[in-house]
N, C-alpha and C positions, 0 to 999 in steps of 0.2 A: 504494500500500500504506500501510495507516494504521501508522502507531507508536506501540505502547504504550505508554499510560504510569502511571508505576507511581508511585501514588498513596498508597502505605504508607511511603514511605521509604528500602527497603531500598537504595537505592544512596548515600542519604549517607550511611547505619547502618556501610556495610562500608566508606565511605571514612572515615568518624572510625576504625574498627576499622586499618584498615591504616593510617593517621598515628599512634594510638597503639602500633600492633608495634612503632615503629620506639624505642621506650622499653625493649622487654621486653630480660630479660636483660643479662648483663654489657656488654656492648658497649652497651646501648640507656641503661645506666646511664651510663656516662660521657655519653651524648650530654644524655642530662637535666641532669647537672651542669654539662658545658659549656654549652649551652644558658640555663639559671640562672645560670653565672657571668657571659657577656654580656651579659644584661639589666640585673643587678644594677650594673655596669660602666657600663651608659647610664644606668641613674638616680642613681649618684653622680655620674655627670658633666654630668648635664642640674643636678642637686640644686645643685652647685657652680656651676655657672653663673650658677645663679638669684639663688645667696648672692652671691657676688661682684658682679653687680649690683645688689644691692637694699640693697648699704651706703650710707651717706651720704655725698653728698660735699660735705656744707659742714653748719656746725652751724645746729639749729634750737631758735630762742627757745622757753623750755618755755609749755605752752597755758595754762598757771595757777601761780602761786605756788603752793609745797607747804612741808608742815611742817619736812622735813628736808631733807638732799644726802648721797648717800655717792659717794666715791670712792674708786675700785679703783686703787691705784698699779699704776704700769707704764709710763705715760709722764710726758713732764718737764711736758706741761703741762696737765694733768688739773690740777689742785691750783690752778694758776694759775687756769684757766678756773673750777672753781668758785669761790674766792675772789670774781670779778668777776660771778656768779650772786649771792652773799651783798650785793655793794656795788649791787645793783639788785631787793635786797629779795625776792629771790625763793625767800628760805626762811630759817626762823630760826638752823637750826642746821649744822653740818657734820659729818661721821665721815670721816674718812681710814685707809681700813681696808687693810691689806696692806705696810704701813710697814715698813722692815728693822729691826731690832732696835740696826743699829748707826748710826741715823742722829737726829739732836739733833735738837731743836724749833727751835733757828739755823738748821738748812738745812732745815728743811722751811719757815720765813720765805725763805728765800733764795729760794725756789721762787717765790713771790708778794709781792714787794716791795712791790705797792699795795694786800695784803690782810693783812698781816701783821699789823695790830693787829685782826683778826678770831680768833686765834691766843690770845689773853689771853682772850676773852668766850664765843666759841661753837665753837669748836673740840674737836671728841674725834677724839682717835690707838690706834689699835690696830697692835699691833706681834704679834697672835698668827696670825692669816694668812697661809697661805705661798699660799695657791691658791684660786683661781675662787671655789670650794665651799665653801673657809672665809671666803673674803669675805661668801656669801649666809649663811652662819650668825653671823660674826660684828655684819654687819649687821640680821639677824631681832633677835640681841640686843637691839642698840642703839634699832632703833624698840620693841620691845616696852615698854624700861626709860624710854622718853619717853614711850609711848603716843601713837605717830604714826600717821597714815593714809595718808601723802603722800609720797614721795621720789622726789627728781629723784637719776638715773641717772647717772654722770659717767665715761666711760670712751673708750680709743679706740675710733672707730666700727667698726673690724674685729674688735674684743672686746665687742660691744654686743650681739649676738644670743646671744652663749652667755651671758653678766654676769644677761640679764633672764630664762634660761630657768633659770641657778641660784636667783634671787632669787627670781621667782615659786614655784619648788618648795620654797622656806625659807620665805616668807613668804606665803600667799596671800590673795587679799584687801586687800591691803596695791596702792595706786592706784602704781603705776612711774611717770613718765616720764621717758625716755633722753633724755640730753642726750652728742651722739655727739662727742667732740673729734678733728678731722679733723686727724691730724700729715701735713707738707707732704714726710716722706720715704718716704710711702706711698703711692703712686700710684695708687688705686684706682678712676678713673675710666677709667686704661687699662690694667689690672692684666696682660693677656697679655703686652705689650709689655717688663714687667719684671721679670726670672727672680726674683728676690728679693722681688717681691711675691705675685707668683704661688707662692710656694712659701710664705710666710706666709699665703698667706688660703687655702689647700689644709689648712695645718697647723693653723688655725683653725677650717677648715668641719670636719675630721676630728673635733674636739674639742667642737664645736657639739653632731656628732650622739647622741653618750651623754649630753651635760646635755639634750639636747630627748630625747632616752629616756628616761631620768630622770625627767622633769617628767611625760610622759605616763602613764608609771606610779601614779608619785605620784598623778597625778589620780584614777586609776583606782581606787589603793586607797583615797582618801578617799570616792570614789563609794561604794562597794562595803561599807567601815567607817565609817560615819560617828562621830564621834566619836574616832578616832582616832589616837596622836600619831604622824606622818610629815611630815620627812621620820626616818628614821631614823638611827644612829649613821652619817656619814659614813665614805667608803670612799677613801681617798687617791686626787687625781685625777693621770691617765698626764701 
């Protein structure tokens, strides 16, 4: 006996139809949302995966001298390391942006003992930065008022993916490169292994993904307006 076969369709038609029932109605809603919340769930956690690997684990020499350096305070030796970027010429001037307001130009030398007389010549300090966001606007500033093209990036390498996705949305156009300073009580070459890292670079990748929202927007509306001025009035970051 031969078997028909049916050549229209109809039996994947009524199998899509009967996989989508299972949507309908109250009961098929919650299965959509759960459904949706677990996927969402595997790609924060593939997302974070990816981030946490693809930090740096050791610093890299920048590919070219640039005009400027800014560094984002937050660690002790960001300041240091660029100082010793400045004593190998690898850019003319410095900004130190996110400075506490209660800390002297004594201990910001203290910071870099072998760059301190960098400190009298090329040195600018911004003490009005409390966060990421104001770093990338107060640095737009700073190159603007120079008329730079070029700035090497100085931050710790677990603050380096959100630092350049602020900067780039303050600044665009403007040539980055991240110069990542690897602090030695940060383990991120085995990040699982240490609850305390792992729980910083969770709190980092959380905070990554609205400045890389941010940015994408931005882009978007510059696409769309050109001419344009954005980014717009900053909105205090969480």
């Amino acid at each position: 006996m031969i078997k028909s076969i049916d050549i229209d369709g109809d039996e994947n038609t009524e199998g899509r139809a009967r996989h989508f029932h299972r949507f309908r109605g109250p009961v098929g809603f919650v299965r959509l949302v759960f459904d949706g919340t677990i996927l969402l769930l595997v790609m924060l956690i593939i997302g974070f995966i990816v981030f946490a690997n693809g930090l740096a684990r050791e610093p890299k020499e920048p590919a070219h001298p640039t005009d400027g350096i800014t560094v984002l305070t937050g660690g002790v030796s960001r300041i240091d390391e660029a100082m010793k970027l400045m004593a190998r010429q690898q850019a003319r001037r410095v900004l130190i942006t996110g400075v506490n307001r209660e800390t002297s130009l004594e201990q910001l030398k203290e910071l870099s003992p072998d760059g301190a007389q960098y400190f009298d010549c090329c040195v600018d300090i911004d003490k009005a930065a409390r966060n990421t966001i104001d770093n990338a606007t107060e640095t737009a500033r700073w190159v603007t008022l120079n008329g730079y093209g070029s700035v090497i990036v100085v931050t710790s390498n677990y603050h380096m993916p959100r630092a350049l996705a602020e900067l780039e949305r303050a600044m665009p156009g403007i040539d980055l490169v991240p110069y990542p300073v690897v602090d030695n009580n940060v383990e991120v070459a085995r990040w699982w292994e240490y609850h305390g890292t792992t729980r910083l670079l969770l709190s980092e990748y959380l905070k990554y993904l609205p400045a890389l929202g941010r940015l994408w927007a931005t882009n978007l509306v510059r696409m769309a307006l050109p001419g344009t001025s954005v980014p717009p009035e900053d909105e205090p970051e969480p």
